[in-house]
Backbone as CSV, one residue per row, in Angstrom:
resi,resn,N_x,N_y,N_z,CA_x,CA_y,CA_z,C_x,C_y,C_z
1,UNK,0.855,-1.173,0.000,0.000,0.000,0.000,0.899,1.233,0.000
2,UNK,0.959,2.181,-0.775,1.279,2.879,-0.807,1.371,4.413,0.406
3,UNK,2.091,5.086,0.767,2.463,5.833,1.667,1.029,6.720,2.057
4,UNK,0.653,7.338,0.717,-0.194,8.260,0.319,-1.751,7.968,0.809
5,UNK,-1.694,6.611,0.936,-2.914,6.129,1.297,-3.497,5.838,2.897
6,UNK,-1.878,5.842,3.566,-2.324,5.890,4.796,-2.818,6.917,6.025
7,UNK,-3.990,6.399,6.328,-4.256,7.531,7.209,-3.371,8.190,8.340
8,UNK,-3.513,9.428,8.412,-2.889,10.087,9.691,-3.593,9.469,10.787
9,UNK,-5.068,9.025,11.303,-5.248,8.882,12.305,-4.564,7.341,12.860
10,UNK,-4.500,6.521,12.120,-3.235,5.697,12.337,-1.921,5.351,12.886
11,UNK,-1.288,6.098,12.511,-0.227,6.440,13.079,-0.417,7.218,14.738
12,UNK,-1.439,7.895,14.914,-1.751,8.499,16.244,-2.151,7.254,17.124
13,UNK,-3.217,6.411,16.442,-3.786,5.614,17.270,-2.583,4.440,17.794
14,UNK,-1.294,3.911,16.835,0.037,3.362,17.066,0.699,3.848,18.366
15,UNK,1.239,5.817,18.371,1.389,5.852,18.788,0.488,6.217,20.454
16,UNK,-0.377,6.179,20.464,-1.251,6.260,21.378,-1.210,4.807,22.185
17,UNK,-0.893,3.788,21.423,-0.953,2.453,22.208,0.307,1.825,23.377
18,UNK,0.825,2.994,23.762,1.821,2.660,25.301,1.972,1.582,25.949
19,UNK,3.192,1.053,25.955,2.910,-0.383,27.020,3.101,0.559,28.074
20,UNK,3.225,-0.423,29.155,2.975,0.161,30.619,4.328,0.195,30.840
21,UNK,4.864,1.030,31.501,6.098,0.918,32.027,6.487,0.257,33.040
22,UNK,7.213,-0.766,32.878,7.957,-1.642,33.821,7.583,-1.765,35.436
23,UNK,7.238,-2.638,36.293,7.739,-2.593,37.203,8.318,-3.257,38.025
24,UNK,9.358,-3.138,38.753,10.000,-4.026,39.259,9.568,-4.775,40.256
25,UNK,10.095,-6.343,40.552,9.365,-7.173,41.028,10.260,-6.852,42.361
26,UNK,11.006,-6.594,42.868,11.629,-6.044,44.022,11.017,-5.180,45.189
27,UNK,10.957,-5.596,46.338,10.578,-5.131,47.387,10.581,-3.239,46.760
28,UNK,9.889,-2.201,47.295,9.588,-1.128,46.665,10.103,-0.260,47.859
29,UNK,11.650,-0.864,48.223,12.050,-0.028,49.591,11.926,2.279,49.256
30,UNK,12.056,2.319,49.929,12.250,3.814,50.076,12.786,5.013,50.962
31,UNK,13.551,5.724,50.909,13.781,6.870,51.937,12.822,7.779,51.543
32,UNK,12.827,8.741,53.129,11.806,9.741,53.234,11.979,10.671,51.807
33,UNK,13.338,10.732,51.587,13.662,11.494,49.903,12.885,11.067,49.099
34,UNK,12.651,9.664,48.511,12.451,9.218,47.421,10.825,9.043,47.846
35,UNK,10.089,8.664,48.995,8.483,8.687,49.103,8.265,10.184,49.034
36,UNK,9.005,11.061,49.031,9.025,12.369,48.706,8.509,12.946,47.036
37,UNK,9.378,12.102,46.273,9.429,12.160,45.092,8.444,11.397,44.274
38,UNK,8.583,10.288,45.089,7.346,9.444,44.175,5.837,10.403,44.363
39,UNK,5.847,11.139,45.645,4.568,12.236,45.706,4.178,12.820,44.500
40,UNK,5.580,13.642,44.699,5.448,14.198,43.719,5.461,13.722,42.170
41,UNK,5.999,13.174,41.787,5.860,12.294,40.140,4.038,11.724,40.218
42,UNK,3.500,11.574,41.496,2.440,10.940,41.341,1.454,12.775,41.128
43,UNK,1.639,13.689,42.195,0.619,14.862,42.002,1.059,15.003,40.431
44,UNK,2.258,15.165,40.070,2.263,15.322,38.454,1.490,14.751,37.373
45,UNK,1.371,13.480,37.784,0.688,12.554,36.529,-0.639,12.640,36.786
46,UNK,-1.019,12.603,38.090,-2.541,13.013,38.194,-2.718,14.748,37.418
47,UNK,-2.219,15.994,37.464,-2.259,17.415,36.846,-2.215,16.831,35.328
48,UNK,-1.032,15.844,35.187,-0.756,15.285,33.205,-2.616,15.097,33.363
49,UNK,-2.407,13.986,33.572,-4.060,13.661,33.020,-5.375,14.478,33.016
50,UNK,-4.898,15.115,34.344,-6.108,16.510,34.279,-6.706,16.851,33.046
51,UNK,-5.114,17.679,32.990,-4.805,18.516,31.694,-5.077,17.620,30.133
52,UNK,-5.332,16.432,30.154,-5.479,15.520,28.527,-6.441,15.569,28.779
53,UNK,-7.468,15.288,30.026,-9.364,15.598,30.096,-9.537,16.499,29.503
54,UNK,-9.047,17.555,30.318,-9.801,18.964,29.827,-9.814,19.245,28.707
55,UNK,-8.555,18.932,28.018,-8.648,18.785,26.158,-8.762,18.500,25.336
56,UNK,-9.691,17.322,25.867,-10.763,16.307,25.019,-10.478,15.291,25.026
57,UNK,-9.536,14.888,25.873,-8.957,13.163,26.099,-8.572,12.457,25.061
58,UNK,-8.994,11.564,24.668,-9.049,10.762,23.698,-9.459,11.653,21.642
59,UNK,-10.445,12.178,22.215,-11.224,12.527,20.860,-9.818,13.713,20.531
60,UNK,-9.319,14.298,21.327,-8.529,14.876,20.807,-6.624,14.255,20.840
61,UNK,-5.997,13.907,21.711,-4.806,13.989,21.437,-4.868,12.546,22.189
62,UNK,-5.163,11.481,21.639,-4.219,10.257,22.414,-3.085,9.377,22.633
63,UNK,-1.728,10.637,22.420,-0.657,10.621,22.847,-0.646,11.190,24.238
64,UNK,-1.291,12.198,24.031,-1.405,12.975,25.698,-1.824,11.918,26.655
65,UNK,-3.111,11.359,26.378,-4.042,10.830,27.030,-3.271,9.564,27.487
66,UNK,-2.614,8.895,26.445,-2.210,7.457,26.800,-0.572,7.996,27.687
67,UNK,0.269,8.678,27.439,1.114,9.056,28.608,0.505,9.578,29.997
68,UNK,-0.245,10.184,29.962,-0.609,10.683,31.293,-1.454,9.536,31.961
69,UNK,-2.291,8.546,31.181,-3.084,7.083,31.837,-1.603,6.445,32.435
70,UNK,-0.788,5.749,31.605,0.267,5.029,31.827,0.519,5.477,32.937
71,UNK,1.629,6.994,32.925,2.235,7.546,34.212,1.369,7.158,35.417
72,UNK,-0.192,7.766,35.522,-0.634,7.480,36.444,-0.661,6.486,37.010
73,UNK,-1.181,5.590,35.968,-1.129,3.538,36.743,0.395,3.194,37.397
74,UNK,1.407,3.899,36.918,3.031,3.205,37.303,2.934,4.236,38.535
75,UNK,2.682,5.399,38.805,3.075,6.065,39.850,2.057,5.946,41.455
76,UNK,0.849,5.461,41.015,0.007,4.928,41.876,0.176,3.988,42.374
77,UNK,0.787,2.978,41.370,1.256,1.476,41.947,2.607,1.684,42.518
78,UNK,3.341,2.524,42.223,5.052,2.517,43.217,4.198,3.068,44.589
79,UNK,3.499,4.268,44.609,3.191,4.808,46.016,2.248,3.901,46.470
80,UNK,1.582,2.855,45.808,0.993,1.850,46.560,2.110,0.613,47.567
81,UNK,2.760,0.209,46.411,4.148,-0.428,47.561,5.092,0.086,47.979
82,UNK,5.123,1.393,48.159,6.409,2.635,48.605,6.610,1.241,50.273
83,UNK,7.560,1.116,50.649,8.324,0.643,51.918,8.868,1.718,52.328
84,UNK,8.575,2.884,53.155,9.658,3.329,54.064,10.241,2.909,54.610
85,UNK,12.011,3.088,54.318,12.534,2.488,55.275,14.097,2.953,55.485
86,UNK,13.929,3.258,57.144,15.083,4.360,57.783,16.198,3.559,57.817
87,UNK,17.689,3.850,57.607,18.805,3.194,58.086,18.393,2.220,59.517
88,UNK,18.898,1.528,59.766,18.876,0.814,61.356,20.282,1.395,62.202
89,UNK,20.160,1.332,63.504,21.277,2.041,64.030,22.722,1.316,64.231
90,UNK,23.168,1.313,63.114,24.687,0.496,63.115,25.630,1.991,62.282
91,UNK,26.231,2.346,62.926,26.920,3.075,62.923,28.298,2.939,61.439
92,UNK,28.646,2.021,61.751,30.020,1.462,60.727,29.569,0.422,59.671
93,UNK,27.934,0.062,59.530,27.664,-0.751,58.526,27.153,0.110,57.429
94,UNK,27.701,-0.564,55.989,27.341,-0.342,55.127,25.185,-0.782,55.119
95,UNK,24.301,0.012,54.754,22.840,-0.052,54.778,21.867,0.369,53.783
96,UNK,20.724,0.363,53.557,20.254,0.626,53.039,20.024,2.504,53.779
97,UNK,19.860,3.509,53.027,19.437,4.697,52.817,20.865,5.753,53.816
98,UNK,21.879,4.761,54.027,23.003,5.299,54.392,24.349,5.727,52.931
99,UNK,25.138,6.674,53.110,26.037,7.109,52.200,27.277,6.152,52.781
100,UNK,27.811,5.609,51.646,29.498,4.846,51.442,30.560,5.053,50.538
101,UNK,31.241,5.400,51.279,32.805,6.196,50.246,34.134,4.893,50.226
102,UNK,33.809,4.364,49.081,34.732,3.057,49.230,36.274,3.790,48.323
103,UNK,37.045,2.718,48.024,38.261,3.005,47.277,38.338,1.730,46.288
104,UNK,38.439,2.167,45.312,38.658,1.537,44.258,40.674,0.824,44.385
105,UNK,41.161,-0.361,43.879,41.953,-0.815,43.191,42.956,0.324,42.863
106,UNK,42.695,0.955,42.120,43.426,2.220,41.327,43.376,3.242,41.943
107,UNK,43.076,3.323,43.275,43.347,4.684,43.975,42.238,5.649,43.882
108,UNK,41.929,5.361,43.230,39.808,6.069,42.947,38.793,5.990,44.359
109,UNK,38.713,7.114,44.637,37.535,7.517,45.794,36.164,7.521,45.527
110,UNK,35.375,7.064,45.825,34.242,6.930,44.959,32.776,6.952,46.374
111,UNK,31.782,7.666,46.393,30.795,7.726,47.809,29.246,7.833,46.792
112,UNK,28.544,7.189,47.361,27.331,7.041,47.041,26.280,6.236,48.151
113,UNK,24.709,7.119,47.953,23.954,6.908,48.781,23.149,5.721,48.205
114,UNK,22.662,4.690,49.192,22.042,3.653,48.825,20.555,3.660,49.048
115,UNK,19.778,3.782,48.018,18.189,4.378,48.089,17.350,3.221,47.236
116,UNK,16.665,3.704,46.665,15.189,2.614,46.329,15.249,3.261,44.891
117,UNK,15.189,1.809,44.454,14.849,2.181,42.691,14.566,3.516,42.089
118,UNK,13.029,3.813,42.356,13.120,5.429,41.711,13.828,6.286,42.308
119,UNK,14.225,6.143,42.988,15.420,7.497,43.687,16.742,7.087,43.262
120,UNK,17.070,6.201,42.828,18.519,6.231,42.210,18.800,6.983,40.577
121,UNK,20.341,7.305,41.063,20.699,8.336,40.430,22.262,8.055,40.140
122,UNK,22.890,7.212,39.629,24.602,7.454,39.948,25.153,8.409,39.625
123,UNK,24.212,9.402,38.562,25.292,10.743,37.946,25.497,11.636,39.462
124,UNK,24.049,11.723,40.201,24.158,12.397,41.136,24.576,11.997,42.543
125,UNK,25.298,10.736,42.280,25.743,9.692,43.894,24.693,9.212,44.628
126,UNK,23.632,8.441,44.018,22.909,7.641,44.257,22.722,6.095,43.592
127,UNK,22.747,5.561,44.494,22.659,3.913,43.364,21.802,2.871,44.296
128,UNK,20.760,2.218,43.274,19.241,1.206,43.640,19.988,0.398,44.846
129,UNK,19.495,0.010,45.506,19.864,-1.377,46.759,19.889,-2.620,45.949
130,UNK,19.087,-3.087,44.589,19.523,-3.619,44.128,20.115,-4.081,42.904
131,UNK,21.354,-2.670,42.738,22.425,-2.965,42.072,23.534,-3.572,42.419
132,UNK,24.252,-3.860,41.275,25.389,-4.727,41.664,26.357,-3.977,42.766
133,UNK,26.636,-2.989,42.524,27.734,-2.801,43.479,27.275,-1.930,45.193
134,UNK,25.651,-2.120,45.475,24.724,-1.720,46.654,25.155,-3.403,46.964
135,UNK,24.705,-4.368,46.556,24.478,-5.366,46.792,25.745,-6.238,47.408
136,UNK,27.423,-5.812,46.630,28.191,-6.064,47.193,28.592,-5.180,48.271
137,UNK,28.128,-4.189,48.712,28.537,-3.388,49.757,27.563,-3.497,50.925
138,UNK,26.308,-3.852,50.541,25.266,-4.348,51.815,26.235,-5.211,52.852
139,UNK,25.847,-4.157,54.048,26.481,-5.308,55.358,27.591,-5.057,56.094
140,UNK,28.571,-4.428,55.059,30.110,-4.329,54.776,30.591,-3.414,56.271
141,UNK,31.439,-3.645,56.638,32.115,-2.390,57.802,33.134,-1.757,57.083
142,UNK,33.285,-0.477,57.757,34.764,0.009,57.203,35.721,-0.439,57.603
143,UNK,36.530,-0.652,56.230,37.602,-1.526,56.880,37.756,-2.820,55.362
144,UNK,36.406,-3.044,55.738,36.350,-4.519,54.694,35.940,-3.935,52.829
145,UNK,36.512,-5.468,52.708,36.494,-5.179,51.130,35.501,-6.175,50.096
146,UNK,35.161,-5.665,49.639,33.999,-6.236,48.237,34.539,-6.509,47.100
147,UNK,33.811,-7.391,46.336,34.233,-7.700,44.747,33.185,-7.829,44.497
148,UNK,33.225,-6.482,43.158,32.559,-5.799,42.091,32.887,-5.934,41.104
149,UNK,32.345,-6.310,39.786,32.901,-6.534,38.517,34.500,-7.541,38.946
150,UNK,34.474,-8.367,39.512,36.441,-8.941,39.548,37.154,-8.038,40.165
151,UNK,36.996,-7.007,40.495,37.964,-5.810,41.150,37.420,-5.512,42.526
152,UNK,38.391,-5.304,43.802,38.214,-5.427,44.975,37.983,-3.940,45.225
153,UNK,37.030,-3.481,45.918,36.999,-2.337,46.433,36.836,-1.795,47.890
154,UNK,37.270,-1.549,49.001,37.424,-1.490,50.167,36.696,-0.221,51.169
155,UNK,35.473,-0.552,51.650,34.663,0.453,52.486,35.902,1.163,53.524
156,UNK,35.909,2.340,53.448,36.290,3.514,53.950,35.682,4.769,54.843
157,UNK,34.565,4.629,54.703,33.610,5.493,55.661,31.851,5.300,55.111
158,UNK,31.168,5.292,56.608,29.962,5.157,55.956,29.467,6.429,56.891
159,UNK,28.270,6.918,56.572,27.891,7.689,57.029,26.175,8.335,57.017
């Protein structure tokens, strides 16, 4: 069939058809930061969708409509299993929603906070609890050392 023949509303209704975005089958831990955030991502997607009602929903733009449905269902369901959950009081253990400044092999200083899926961030020194290198540092005292990727890296301060 030729190009010419296909409808524009087609291509809208394609892209209008969104899978759902992912969610992880992992406990839905959280710091007060990140149930912070999921708030907010959730008041957002509820205002998104507002805003695709008021402008005719469907009959008019269902790109709008089907991002702002999606967002809502994924951000309702994280703040439905949000886990708060505070460091425990161990002072020198590596933890969940505590900061760790290990040393790399090569002399590399490296500190990052250990938070809950949507709150991780490594550009900004945050990384999931269950990533690889949260996962080798869960537990850890300063002092002791982990293997990450084959390369040993040694907790240095937690805080």
């Amino acid at each position: 069939m030729a190009v010419a023949f296909t409808r524009e509303e087609d291509y809208e209704s394609q892209a209008a058809d969104l899978p759902d975005r992912p969610v992880s089958p992992h406990p839905n831990l959280v710091t007060a930061t990140g149930m912070a955030a999921i708030e907010a991502e959730l008041a957002a997607a509820r205002a998104a969708y507002s805003t695709a009602q008021a402008e005719g929903g469907v009959s008019t733009d269902r790109t709008a409509m089907a991002r702002a449905t999606r967002d809502l269902r994924y951000w309702s369901a994280r703040r439905a299993s949000a886990q708060l959950t505070e460091p425990p009081v161990q002072p020198d253990k590596v933890q969940f929603g505590r900061t760790v400044e290990f040393e790399r092999e090569d002399g590399r200083r490296q500190t990052y906070r250990i938070v809950g899926e949507d709150e991780a961030d490594p550009a900004n020194g945050s990384v999931s609890y269950v990533s690889p290198l949260a996962r080798a540092l869960l537990n850890k005292a300063v002092g002791e050392v982990a293997l990450v990727n084959g390369a040993e890296i040694e907790v240095i301060g937690v805080r």
